[in-house]
C-alpha positions as CSV (number, residue, x, y, z in Angstrom):
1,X,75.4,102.3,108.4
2,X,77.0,104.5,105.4
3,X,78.3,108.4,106.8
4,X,77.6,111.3,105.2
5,X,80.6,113.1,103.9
6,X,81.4,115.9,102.1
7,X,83.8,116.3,98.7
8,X,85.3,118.7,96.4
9,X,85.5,117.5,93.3
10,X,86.5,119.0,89.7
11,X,84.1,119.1,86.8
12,X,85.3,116.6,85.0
13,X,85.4,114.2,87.5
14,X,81.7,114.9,88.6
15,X,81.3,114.1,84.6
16,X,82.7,111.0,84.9
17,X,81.1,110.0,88.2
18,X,78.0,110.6,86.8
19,X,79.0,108.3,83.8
20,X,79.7,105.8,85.4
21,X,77.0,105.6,87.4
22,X,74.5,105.6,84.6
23,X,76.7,102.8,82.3
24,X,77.4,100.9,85.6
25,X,73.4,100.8,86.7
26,X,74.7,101.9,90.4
27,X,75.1,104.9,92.7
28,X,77.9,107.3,93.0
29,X,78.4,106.1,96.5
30,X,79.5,102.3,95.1
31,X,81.5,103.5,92.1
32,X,83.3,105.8,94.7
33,X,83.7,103.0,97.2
34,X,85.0,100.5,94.5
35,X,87.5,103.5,92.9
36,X,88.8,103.7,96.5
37,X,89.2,99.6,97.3
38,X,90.8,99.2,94.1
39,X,93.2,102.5,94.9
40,X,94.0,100.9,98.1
41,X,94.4,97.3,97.0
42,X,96.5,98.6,94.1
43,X,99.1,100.6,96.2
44,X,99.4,97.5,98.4
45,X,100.7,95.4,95.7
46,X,102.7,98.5,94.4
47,X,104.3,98.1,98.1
48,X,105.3,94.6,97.9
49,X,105.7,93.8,93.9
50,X,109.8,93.6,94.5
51,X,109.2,90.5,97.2
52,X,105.9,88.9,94.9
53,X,108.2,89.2,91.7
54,X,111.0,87.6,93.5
55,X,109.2,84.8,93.3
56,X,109.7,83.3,96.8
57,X,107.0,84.4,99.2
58,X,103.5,84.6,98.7
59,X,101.7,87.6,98.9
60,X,100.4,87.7,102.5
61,X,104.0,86.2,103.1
62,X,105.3,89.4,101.8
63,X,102.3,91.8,103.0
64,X,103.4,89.9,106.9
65,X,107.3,90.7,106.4
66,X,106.5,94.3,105.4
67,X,104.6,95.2,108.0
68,X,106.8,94.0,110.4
69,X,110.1,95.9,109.6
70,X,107.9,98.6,109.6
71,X,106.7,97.9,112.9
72,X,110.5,97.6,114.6
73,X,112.9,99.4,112.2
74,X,115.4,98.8,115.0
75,X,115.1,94.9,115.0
76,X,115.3,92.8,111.9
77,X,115.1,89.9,113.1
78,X,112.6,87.1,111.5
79,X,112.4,83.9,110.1
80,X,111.5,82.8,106.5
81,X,110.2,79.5,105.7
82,X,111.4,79.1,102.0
């Protein structure tokens, strides 16, 4: 079930909201929700483009590694199957 919320949003990007809407045959609520996945999956690959470029790990490989030195910045230790 899909919450109510509420935004503040300038002019212009009401006008393109409303644009894309009409173009894309849908509602505001999906082209918000698919503007916001495609944020989200965007910055994630932003996050780990250095270790994906590298060439050696794949990207759940790299997403896995991230998180955890992120988890334990006091341990380092892991292995890596290359």
């Amino acid at each position: 079930m899909k919450r109510a919320v509420n935004l503040r949003l300038d002019e212009s990007v009401i006008i393109i909201l409303n644009q894309l809407s009409n173009e894309l045959h849908t509602t505001k609520t999906d082209v918000i929700e698919k503007a916001i996945e495609f944020f989200s999956k965007e910055n994630r690959l932003k996050q780990n483009g250095l270790l994906q470029f590298a060439g050696k790990l794949k990207s759940a490989d790299a997403d896995a590694m991230l998180e955890r030195i992120s988890s334990d910045k006091n341990s380092k230790d892991f292995e890596l199957d290359l």
